[in-house]
C-alpha positions, 0 to 999 in steps of 0.5 A: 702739359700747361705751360702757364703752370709749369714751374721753372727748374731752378737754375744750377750754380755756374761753377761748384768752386768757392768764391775765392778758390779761383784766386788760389788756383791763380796763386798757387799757379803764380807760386808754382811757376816762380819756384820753378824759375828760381830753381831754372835759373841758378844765381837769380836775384830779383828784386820785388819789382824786377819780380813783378815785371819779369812776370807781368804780376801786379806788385801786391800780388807778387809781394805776395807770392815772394812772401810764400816762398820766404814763409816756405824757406825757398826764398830769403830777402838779401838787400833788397832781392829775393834769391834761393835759400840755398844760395843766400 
């Protein structure tokens, strides 16, 4: 075989997951551990930033994560804190 003619296999994709899938992974991961929170500890109430701080989020991050479990119904926004629904 001659190495000088060999062609170079082409190189496989590091990863088959889309661009912006590791930040759904990421996010659904941040929705499912707040909700579990939130259903852990009966009477929480948090406001966005104590939110953010309680789970070292970023605050656009964590906006966002609280917008989906008010989308969800599983959140309402009372005053300024996020609390279940059912105990709104």
């Amino acid at each position: 075989m001659n190495l000088t003619s060999a062609k170079p296999e082409p190189s496989m994709p590091e990863s088959t997951e889309s661009p912006g899938s590791e930040h759904i992974t990421v996010f659904a991961d941040a929705v499912r551990r707040v909700r579990a929170e939130f259903l852990e500890m009966p009477g929480l109430r948090l406001t966005a930033a104590q939110a953010a701080r309680l789970w070292a989020f970023d605050a656009a991050f964590c906006n966002e994560v609280l917008a989906s479990l008010v989308n969800a119904r599983f959140l309402v926004c009372t005053r300024g804190a996020f609390v279940r629904a059912t105990e709104a």
